[in-house]
C-alpha positions as CSV (number, residue, x, y, z in Angstrom):
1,X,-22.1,-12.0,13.1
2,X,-23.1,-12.7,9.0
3,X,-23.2,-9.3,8.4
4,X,-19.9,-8.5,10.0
5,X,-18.6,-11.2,7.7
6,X,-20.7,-9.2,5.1
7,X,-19.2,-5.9,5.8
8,X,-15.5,-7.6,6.0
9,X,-15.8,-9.0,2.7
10,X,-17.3,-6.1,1.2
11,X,-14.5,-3.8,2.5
12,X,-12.2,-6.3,0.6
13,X,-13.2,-6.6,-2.3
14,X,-13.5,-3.0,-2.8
15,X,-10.4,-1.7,-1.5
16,X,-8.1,-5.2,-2.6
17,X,-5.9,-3.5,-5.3
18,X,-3.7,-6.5,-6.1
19,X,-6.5,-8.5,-6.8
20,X,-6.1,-8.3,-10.1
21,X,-2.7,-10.0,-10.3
22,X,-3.3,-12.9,-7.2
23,X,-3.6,-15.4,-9.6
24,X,-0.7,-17.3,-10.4
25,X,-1.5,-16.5,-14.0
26,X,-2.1,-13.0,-13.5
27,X,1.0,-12.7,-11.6
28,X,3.5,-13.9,-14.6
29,X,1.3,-11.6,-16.9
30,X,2.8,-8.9,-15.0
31,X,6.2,-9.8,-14.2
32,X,6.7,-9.7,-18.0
33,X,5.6,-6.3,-18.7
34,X,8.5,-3.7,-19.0
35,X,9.1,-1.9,-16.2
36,X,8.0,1.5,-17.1
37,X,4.2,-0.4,-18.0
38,X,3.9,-1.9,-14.6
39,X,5.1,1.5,-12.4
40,X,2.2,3.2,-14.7
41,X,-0.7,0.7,-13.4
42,X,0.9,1.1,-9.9
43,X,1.1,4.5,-9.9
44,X,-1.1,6.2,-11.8
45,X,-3.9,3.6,-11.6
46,X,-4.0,0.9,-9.1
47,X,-2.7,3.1,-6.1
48,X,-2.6,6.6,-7.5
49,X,-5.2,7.6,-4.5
50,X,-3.0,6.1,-1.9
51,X,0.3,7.3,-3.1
52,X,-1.4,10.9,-3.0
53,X,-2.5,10.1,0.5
54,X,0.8,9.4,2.0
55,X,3.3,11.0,-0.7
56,X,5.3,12.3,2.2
57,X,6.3,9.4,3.7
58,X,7.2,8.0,0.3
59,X,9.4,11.5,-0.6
60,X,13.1,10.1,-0.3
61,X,16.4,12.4,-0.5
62,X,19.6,11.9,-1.5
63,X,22.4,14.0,-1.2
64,X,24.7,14.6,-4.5
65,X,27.8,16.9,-4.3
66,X,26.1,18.6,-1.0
67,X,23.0,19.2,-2.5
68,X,19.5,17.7,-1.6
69,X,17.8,15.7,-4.7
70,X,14.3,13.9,-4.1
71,X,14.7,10.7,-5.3
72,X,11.5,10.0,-8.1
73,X,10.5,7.0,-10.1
74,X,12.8,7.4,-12.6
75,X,15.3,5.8,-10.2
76,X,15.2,2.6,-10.8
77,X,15.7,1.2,-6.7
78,X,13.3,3.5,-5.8
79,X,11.0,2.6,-8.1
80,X,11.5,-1.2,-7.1
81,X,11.3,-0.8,-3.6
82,X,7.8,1.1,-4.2
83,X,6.2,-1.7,-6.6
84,X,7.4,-4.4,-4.0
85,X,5.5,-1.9,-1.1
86,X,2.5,-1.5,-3.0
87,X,2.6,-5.5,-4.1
88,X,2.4,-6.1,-0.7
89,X,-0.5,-4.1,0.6
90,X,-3.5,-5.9,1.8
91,X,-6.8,-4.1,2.6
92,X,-7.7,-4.5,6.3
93,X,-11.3,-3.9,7.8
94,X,-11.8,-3.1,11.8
95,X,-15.4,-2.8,13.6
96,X,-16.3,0.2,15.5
97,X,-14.5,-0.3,18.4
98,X,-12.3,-3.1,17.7
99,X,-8.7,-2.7,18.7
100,X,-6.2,-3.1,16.2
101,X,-3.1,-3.8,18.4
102,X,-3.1,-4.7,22.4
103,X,-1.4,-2.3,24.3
104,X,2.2,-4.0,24.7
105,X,1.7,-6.1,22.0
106,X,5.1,-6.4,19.4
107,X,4.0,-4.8,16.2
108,X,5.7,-5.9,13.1
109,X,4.1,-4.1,10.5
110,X,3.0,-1.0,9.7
111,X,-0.9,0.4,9.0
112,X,-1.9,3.4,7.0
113,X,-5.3,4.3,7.9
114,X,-7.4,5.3,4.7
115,X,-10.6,5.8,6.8
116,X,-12.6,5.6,9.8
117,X,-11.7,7.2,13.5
118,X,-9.1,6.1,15.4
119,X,-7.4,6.7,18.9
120,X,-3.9,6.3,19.6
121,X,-3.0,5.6,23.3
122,X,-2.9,3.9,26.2
């Protein structure tokens, strides 16, 4: 059981990318930045991996005059929508094993799996 506790914690800390701004003091530091600072140590430091990871189910459209534009950071909503995503993320670690959700069980959130094995399925 300790070194499940162990493993948990270690998992954490490593892969915790808001840790550096959970403290309340931390936290003001870096809602005063300018905007175009903070979207620089989201993106292209803190989660830079991650966005790469999953950069198609962050691609957004939108249509102008009939034509298909994707929407990038320079936008300013999309850019707040992906700093209050990536704010939120919080590292989870699973056992070998270990289910995630029960089967019929009302998710409210969604996972993106860095790692491991998996099965989906009933």
């Amino acid at each position: 059981m300790s070194r499940q506790i162990e493993s948990y914690f270690e998992y954490y800390w490593a892969n915790d990318k808001n840790y550096a701004t959970s403290s309340l003091q931390d936290s003001r530091f870096m809602n005063e930045l300018p905007m175009s600072i903070k979207r620089e140590i989201y993106k292209d430091y803190l989660f830079d991996e991650f966005i790469y990871m999953f950069k198609d189910h962050f691609r957004f459209y939108k249509f102008e005059f009939s034509e298909r534009k994707q929407i990038k950071w320079q936008d300013n909503n999309y850019q707040q929508f992906m700093l209050k995503l990536l704010q939120s993320l919080e590292p989870r670690f699973y056992q070998r094993d270990e289910f995630i959700f029960e089967q019929s069980e009302e998710v409210n959130e969604q996972i993106y799996i860095t790692n491991g094995i998996f099965n989906v399925g009933f």
